[in-house]
Each structure stands twice: as C-alpha cells, then as structure tokens.
C-alpha positions as CSV (number, residue, x, y, z in Angstrom):
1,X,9.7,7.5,-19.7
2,X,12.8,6.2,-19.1
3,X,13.3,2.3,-18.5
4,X,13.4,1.6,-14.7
5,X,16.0,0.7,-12.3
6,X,15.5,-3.2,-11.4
7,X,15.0,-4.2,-14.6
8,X,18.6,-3.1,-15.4
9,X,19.8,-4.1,-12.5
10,X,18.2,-7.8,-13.4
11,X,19.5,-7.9,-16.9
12,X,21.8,-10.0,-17.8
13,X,25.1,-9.1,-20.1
14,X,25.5,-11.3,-23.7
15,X,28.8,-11.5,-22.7
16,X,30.2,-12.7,-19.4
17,X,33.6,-12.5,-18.9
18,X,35.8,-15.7,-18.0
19,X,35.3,-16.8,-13.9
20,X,39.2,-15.3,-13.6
21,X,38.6,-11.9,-15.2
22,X,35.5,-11.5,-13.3
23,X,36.8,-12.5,-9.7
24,X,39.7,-10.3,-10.8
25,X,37.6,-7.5,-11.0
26,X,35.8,-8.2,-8.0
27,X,38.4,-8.2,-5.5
28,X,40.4,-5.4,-7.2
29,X,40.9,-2.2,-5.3
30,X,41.0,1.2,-7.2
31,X,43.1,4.0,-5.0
32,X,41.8,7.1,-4.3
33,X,42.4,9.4,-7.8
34,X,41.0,7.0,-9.7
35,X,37.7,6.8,-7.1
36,X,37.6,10.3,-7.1
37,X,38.2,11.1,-10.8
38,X,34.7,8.5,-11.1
39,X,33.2,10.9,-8.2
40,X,33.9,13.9,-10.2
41,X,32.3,12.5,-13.3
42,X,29.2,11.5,-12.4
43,X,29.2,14.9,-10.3
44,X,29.6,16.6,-13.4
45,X,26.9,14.9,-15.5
46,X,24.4,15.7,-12.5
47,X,25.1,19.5,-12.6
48,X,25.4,19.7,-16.4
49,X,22.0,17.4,-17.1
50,X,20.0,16.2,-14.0
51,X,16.8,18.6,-14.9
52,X,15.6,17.8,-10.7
53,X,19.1,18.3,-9.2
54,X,17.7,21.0,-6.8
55,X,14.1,20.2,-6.6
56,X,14.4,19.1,-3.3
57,X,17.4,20.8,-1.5
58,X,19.1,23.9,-2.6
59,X,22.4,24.1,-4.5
60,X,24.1,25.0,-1.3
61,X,22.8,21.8,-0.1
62,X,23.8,19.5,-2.7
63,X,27.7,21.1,-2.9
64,X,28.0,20.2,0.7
65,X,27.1,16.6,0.3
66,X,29.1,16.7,-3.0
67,X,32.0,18.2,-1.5
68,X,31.5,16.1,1.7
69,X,31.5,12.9,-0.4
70,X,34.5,13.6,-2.2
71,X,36.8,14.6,0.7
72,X,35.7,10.8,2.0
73,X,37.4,9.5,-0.8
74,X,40.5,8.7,1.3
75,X,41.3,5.1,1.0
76,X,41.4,2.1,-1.9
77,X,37.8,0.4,-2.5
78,X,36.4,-2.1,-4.3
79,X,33.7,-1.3,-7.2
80,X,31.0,-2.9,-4.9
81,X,32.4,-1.0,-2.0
82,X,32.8,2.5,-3.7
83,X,28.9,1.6,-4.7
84,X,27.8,1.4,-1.0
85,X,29.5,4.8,-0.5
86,X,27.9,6.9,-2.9
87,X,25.0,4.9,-3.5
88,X,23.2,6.8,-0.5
89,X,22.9,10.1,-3.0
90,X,20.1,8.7,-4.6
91,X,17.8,9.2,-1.8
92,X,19.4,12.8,-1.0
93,X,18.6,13.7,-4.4
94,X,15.0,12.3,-3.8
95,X,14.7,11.4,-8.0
96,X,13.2,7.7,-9.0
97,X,15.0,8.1,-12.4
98,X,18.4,8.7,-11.2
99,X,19.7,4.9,-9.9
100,X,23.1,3.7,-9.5
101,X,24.2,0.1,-9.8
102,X,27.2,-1.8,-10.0
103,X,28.4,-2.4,-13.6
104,X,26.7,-5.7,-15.0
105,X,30.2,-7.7,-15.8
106,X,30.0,-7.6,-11.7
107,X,26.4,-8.6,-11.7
108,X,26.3,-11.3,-13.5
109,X,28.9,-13.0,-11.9
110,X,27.5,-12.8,-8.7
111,X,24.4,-14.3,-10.1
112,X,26.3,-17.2,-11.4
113,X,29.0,-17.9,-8.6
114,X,28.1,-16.4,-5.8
115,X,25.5,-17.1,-2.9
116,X,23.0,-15.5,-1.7
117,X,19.5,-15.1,1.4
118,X,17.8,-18.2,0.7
119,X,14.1,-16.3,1.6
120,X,12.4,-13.9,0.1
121,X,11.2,-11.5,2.4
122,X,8.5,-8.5,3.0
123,X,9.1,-5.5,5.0
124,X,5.6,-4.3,6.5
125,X,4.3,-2.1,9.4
126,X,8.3,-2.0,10.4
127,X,8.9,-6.2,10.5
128,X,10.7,-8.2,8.0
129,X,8.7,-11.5,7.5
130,X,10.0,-14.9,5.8
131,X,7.1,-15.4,3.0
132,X,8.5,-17.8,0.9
133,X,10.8,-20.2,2.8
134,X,13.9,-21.0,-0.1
135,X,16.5,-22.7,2.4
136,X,15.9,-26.3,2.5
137,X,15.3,-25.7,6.0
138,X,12.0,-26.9,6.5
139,X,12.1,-25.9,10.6
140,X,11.1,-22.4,9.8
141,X,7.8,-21.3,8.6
142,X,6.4,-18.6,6.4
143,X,4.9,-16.0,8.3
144,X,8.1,-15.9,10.5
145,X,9.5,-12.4,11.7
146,X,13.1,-12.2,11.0
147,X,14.6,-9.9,13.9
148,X,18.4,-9.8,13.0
149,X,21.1,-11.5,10.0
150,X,24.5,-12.2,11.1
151,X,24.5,-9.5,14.4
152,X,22.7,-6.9,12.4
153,X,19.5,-5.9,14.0
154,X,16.9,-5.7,11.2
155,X,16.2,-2.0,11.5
156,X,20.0,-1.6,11.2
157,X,19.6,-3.1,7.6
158,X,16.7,-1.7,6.5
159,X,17.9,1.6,7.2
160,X,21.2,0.8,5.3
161,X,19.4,-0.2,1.8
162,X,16.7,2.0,1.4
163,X,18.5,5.2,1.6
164,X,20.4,3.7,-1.5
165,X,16.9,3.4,-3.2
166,X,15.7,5.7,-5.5
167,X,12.5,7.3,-5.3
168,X,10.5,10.7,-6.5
169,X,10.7,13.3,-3.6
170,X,9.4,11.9,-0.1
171,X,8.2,9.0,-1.5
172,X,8.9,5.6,0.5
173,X,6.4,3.1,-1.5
174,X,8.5,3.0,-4.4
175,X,11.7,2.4,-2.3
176,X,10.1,-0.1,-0.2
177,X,8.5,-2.1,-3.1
178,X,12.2,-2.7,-4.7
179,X,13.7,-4.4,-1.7
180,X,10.2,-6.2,-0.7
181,X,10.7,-7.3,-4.8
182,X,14.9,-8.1,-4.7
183,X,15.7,-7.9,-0.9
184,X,18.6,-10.5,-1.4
185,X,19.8,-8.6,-4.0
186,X,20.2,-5.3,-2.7
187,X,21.3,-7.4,0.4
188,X,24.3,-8.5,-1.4
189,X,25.4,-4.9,-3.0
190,X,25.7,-3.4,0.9
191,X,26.3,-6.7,2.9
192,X,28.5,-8.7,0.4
193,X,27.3,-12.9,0.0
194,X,28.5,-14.2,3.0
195,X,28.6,-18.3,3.3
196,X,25.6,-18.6,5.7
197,X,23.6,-16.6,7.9
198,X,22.8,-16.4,11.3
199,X,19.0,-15.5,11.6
200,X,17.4,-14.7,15.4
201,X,13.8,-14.8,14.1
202,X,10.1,-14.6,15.9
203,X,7.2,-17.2,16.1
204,X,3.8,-16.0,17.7
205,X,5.8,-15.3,21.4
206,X,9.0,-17.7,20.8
207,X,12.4,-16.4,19.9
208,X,14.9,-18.6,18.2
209,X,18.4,-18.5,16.4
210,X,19.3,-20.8,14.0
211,X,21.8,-20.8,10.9
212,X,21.3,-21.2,7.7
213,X,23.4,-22.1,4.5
214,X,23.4,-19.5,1.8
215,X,22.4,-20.5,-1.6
216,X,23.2,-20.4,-5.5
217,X,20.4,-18.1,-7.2
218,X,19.8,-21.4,-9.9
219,X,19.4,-23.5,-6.5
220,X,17.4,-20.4,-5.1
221,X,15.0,-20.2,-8.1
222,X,14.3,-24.5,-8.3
223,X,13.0,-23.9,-4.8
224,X,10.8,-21.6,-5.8
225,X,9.3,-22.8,-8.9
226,X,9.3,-26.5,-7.3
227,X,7.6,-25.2,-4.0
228,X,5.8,-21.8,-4.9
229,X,4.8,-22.5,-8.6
230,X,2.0,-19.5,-8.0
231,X,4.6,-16.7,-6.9
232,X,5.3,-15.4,-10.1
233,X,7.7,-12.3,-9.6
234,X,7.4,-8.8,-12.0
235,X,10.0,-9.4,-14.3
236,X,8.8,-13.0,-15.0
237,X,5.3,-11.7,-16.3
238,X,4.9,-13.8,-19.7
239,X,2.6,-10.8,-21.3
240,X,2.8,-7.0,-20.8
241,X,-1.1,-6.6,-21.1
242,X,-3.9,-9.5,-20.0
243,X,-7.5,-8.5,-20.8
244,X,-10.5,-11.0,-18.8
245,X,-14.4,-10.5,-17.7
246,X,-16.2,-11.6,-14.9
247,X,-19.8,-11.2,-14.2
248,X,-20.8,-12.4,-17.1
249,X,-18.8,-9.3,-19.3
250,X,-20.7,-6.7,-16.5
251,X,-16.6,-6.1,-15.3
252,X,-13.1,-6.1,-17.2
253,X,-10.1,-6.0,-15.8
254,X,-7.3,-4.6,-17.9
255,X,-3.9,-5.5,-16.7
256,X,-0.9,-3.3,-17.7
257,X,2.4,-5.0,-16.5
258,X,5.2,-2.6,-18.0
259,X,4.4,0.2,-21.1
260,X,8.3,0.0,-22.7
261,X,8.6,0.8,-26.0
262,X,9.9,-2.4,-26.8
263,X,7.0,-4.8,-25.9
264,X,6.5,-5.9,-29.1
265,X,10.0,-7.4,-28.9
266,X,10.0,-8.5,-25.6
267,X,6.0,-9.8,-25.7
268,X,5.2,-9.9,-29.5
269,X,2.6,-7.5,-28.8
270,X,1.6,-4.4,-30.8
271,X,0.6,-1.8,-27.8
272,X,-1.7,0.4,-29.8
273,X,-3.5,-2.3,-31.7
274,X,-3.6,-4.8,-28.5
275,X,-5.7,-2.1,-26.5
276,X,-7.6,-0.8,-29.6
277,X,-8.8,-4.5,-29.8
278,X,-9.4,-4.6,-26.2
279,X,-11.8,-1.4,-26.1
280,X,-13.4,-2.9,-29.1
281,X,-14.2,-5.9,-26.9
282,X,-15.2,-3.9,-23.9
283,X,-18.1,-1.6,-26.1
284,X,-19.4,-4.9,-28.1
285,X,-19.8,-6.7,-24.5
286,X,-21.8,-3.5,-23.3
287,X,-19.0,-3.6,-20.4
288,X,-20.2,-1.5,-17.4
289,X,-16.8,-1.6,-14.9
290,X,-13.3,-1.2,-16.1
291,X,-10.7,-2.6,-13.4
292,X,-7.5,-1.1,-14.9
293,X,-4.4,-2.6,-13.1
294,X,-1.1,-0.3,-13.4
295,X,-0.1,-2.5,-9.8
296,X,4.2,-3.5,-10.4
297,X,4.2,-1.3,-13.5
298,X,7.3,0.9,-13.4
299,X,6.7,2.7,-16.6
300,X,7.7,3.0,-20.3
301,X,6.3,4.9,-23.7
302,X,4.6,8.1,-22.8
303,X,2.8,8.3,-26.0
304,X,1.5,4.4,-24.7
305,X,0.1,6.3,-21.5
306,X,-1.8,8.8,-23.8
307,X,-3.0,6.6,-26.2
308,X,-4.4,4.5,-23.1
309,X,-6.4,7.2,-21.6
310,X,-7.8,8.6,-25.3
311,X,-10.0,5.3,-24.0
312,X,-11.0,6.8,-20.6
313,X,-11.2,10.3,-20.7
314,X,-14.1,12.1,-22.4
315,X,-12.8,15.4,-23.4
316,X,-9.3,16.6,-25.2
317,X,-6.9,16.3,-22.5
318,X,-3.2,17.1,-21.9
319,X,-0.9,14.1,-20.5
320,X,2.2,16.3,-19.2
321,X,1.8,20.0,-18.7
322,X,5.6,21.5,-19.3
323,X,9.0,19.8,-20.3
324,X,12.4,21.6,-18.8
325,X,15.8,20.4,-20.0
326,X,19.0,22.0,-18.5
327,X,20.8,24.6,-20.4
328,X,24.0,24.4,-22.0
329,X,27.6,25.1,-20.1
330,X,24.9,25.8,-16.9
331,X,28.3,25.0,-14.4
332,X,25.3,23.5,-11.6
333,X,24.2,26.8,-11.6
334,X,19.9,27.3,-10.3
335,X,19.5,31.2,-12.0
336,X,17.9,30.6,-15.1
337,X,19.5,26.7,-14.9
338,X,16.5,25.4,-17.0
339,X,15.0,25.8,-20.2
340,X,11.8,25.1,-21.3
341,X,11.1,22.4,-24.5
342,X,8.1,22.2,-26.3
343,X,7.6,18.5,-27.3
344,X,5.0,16.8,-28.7
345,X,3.9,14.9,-25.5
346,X,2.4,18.2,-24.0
347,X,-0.1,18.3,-27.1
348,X,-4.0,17.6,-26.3
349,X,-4.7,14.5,-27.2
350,X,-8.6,13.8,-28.4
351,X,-11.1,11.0,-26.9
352,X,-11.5,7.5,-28.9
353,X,-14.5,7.4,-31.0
354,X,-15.2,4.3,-28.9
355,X,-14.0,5.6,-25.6
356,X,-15.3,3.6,-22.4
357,X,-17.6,5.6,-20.4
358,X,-18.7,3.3,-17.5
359,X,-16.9,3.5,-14.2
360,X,-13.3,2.4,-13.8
361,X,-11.0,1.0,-10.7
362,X,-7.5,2.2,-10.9
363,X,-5.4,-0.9,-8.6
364,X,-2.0,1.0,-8.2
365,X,0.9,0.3,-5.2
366,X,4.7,1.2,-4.9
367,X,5.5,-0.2,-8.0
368,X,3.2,2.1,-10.3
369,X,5.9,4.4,-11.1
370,X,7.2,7.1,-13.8
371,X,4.3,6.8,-16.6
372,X,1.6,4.7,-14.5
373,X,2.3,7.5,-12.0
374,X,1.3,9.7,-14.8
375,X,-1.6,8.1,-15.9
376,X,-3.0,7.5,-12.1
377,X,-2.7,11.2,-11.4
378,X,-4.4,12.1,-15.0
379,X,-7.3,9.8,-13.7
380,X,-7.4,12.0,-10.3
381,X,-6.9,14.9,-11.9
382,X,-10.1,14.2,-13.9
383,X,-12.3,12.6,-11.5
384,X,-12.3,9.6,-13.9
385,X,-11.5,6.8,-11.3
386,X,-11.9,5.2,-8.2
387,X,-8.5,4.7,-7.1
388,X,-7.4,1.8,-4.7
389,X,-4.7,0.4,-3.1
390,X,-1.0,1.7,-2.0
391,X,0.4,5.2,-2.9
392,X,2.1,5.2,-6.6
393,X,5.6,5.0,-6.7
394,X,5.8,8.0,-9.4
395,X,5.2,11.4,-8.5
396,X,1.4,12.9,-9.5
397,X,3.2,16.6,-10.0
398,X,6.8,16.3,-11.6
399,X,9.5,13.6,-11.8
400,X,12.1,13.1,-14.6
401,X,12.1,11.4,-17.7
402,X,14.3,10.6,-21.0
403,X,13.9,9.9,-24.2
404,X,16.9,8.2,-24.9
405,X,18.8,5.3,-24.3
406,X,22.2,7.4,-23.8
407,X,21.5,8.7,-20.5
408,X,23.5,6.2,-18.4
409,X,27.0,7.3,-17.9
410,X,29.8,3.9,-17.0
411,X,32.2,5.7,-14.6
412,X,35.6,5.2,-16.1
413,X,37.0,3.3,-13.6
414,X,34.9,1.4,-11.3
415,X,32.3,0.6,-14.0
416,X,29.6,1.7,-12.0
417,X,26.7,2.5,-13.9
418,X,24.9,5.9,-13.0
419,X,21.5,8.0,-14.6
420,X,21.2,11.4,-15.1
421,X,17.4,11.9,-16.5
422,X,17.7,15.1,-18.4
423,X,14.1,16.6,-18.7
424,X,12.0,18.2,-16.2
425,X,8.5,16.6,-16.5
426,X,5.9,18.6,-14.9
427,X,2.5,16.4,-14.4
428,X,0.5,19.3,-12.5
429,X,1.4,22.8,-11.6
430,X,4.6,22.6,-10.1
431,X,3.5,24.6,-7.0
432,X,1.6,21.8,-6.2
433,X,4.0,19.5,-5.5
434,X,4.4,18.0,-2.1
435,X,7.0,15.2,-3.2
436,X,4.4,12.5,-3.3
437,X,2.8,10.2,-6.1
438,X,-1.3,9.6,-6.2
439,X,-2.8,8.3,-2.9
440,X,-5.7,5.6,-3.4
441,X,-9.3,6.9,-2.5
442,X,-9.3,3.1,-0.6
443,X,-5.8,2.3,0.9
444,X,-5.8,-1.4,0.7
445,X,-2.1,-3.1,1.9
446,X,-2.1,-7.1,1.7
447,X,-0.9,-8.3,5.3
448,X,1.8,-10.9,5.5
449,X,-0.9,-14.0,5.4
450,X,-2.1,-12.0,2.5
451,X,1.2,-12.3,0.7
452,X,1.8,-16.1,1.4
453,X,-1.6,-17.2,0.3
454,X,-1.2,-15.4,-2.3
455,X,-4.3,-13.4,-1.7
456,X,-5.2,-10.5,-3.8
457,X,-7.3,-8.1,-2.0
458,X,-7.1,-5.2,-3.6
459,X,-8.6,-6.3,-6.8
460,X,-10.9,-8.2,-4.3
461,X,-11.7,-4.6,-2.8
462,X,-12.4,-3.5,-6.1
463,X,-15.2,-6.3,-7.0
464,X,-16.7,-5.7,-4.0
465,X,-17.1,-2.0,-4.7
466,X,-18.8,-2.8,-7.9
467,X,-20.7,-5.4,-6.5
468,X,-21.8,-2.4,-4.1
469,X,-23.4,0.3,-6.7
470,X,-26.7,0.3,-7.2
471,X,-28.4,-1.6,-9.8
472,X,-28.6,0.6,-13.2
C-alpha cells in the first residue's frame, strides 16, 4: 500500500533552501494561468489514473466541482493559499490515498522559522480539549475546552480542516485521527502562523479569554519532552514491531506500528524474520491470547499483511479479491474506464506450519488505515478476531493502493505535491461497500482524562476480556 499522508507531510527535505529563497517563495504570488495551468494538471492525472475517481459521485458530479473549481481561479494566490482552495477535493473525492500537501521546500521552512499553537489538542464528542499544555502558560490546565482561536468559533475551524482531510468514502475516524495527531499543523496550512493567539476557553462552568504567544516547533517539542516525557507521538515510535507477555506467557501482545517496505532501513528490522521469530516464541510459550495491535498504523507492504495473517488464519485464504487499474487514453470517461490486473497479491496464500490458533484481540482506531484496514477486515471476514476499539481508518471493501513510488505529481508551478493512487483494490465484493472501514465488536474511545493520563483502555478492555473466558 501506498506510504501515507502525514508521514510525507512530516518529512523533512535533505536540502533546505537559504532563509531568503524560502521566504521568497512563501510570499510569492502566482497569477491566475499559472494557478490554473497547476489545476488542469492534477485534473488531468485524476481522470487519466485515479482508479476511485467516481466511486463515490458520478462523473457528472466530479466535472461540476472540477469545472466549478477552475472558474474560481480568478485572482493571484500564494502556494499555501491556492492549497487551502483546492485542498477541499480530497474529501469530495472521499479516497484516503489521494492527499495534497504543500511542496516540502515550504514545509520545512515553516518548521524552522515560523510559529506555531503551543497545545496539542483532541477533538472528541464535538469539543476541542487542551491535553498537553506546550505554552509556558502555566494558568491553563489540561483537560480545558478550547471554545474559539483568534474570533474563530471552534466548530468554524474544525469544519474548515477536515474537509481538507483525506479519508476512504464516509469515513470520519481517519480524518479526525490526523488533526487530533498534527492539529497545529494542519492549523497553519488553512489559518497561516499568526504571532499569538487569542483563546476563549471552558473550565468545569467558567469562561475565560486569555492570549497566548505562539511558539517555535524546537521550543514546542523541549516542552514536550521536558514536561510529557510519556506522550510519545506516531512518527517518533523507536521500533515498527514490539512483542511482550503478561500472565505469565498465558497473553501476547503484538504491536504493529507502521508495515512499509522500508522498515528494515528505517528500524533495522527484517519484517518477515522478526514475526517468524515472534510466532516461534508464541507456540514454545504455549501462548493462549494473541492481543494484535494495528492502533496508529497507517499501512505499508501488502505482501507484510499476508505474510502476518499466514500466522492467524487456519485455511488458504485470499488477502485482496480484484485489482482495477485505469485504461489507457480513458479521457475521465466511467464506460469501460477500468481494467482489470491480475497481480500476485490476489493469490491464496497458505497457513504457517506453526500458525497460532488461540484466540486473538484486534485493538484498531482511526489510524488503522490502508493495509491494517485490510488485515482487520480479513480478521472479520474470517471470524478470526475479537475486534475492539474505534472504526479503522481504511476501508474493509475497497480503497486504492500503489505500488510505486512515482505516483505523486509536483504541480509545475505552485509546487504543491498531489496523489493519484492508480489501482482499484477491492477487499470484499464491491457491492458491499457502504464507504466505511471495520467497526470494533467493543467500541472503546479513551475520554479526554483518558488521553492526559495517558490511560490505555482499550488494550485494558482487551485484558479484561481474556481475563473474562472461562478457565480451559
């Protein structure tokens, strides 16, 4: 599966350009041929390879907004403002693979010169609640509801951000996991970095307003490690897979952080041989419960996903059902648009000699997408798991996927950076799909106190089942 959005957006370029080139490029404006010559290329690389262009809306649909879109195109922008205009098709075109971000020459000055939302935030039932206090500010508490930033009521923002977020179909745990993961971020792309912030914010039954100074990200991330050494964020994990027991070996829990192909560069470790050791240590401890945690894991390898479940699953089984690429010279057109591939991935893949057959907990949230999405609704699909948690960010039924590292187009101009996932993966049969991803047999969503205390209860949920079965 194709690499996910935030941890493009989050990487940084070898080579930044001077302080002057960059703030040149920042404030430059770009009239409206060249905006709309950018417009038109990225429309054409949607109709000639996006394989889900018109999953969820008809080409009559989509040409509107297109056509729409362009004629908008009717006054100079910025890069950062021509990505708030057109960032919103994302969520029109309801596909988790197919993000937009500004070019990372922008990026990566921002990070570096600008300022930024000294919090870090999380957006539940509705409410946006300070749960790590970055400001210096020691007057406001965690667990405080931020009502509005600099005149902007929070339901105002909210709105504005996620319908620039990706996500598969109707989907909103995916979209609302990225800004509860890089609010101040995302904050900045729409809202620009303003110098400080004007907060009116809630405590129990009082209402306050106060200002605040915003920050640098190296000042932002001191805080942080000096004051919440335990909040470790998802693309700080140190190893892509942790293996432990409790209950004296009776339970495992796997952790899976990310499945790219290029862990072994990124984590020295060997995928294949690091779970075949794993499931070698589960069957000699005469392990009984498997807590498998695909929780924050956005994807990667297919073939790691497979090879993962040739563990679980106790008959030959297929990971993906059908692969569609678009056709040649299709012009956008939906008769016949597709065409059907036959790749390896849609092979059956045989059971491990040594396969685990006790139970096993699938923890999954928002952040399971693309290939843990696959693997949690393989599990379903085969009764092999109880499933807890959040809905999975990746679609059970059919999302896209590349396999590739070409599929990002760099709009001549502006420089913004755009997907176009070019296959068609179908999970299930595609009649089945209702634009969501695998919904936990026990919801479990940590509350805000949850979050601060750091407090993980769905794996606690999951002990507690086990602890629950009867004795064998």
């Amino acid at each position: 599966m194709k690499k996910s959005i935030i941890i493009l957006v989050l990487t940084y370029s070898c080579s930044l350009l001077t302080a002057q080139e960059n703030n040149q490029a920042i404030v430059k404006t770009y009239n409206t041929a060249e905006l709309q010559e950018d417009f038109l290329v990225w429309r054409k690389k949607l109709e000639n390879k996006h394989a889900n262009l018109y999953l969820y809306r008809s080409k009559y649909e989509i040409d509107k907004v297109f056509d729409s879109m362009y004629l908008g195109i009717d006054t100079a922008m910025t890069a950062l403002q021509f990505y708030s205009y057109i960032s919103p098709l994302v969520s029109i075109i309801k596909d988790g693979h197919n993000y937009i971000h500004p070019n990372n020459k922008l990026t990566d000055y921002y990070d570096n010169h600008a300022l930024f939302f000294p919090f870090h935030v999380s957006y539940l039932d509705k409410k946006l609640w300070i749960d790590m206090n970055l400001s210096g500010d020691t007057t406001i508490q965690v667990g405080t509801e931020i009502l509005s930033i600099n005149g902007l009521e929070v339901d105002t923002i909210m709105q504005e951000l996620f319908k620039r977020m990706p996500r598969d179909g109707y989907n909103e745990t995916y979209p609302l996991w990225i800004l509860n993961e890089w609010f101040r971020e995302f904050y900045s792309y729409v809202f620009d970095h303003p110098t400080t912030f004007k907060l009116r914010l809630k405590k129990s039954d009082a209402i306050v307003s106060t200002t605040v100074n915003a920050l640098s990200k190296d000042s932002i991330l001191h805080t942080r490690k000096k004051l919440y050494p335990d909040r470790v964020m998802v693309h700080e994990n140190k190893k892509a897979i942790t293996y432990s027991n409790i209950d004296s070996f009776k339970t495992g829990i796997l952790k899976i952080y990310t499945f790219d192909f290029r862990i072994k560069k990124y984590y020295n470790q060997d995928f294949n041989k690091t779970i075949k050791q794993i499931f070698k240590e589960i069957e000699n401890n005469k392990t009984q419960n498997l807590i498998l945690d695909l929780r924050n894991n956005q994807g990667g390898e297919s073939t790691f996903g497979a090879s993962l479940l040739s563990y679980l699953l106790h008959k030959p089984f297929g990971y993906v059902k059908e692969y569609y690429a678009v056709r040649k010279f299709s012009r956008g057109t939906t008769d016949n648009r597709l065409k059907k591939h036959l790749l390896n991935r849609t092979k059956k893949t045989n059971p491990k000699k040594n396969l685990f057959s006790g139970k096993v907990f699938l923890l999954i949230n928002g952040g399971s997408f693309s290939n843990s999405g696959i693997i949690s609704s393989v599990l379903e699909t085969n009764n092999r798991a109880i499933i807890i948690g959040d809905e999975a960010g990746g679609s059970k039924t059919v999302l896209t996927s590349s396999f590739s590292v070409k599929t990002a187009t760099t709009l001549p101009n502006t420089k913004i950076v755009c997907d176009k996932p070019d296959y068609r993966t179908v999970i299930r049969d595609l009649e089945l799909n209702d634009g969501h991803g695998v919904f936990p047999t026990h919801q479990v969503i940590p509350t805000i106190d949850d979050i601060i205390t750091n407090k993980d209860v769905v794996l606690e949920k999951a002990i507690l089942l086990i602890n629950k079965q009867p004795v064998q």
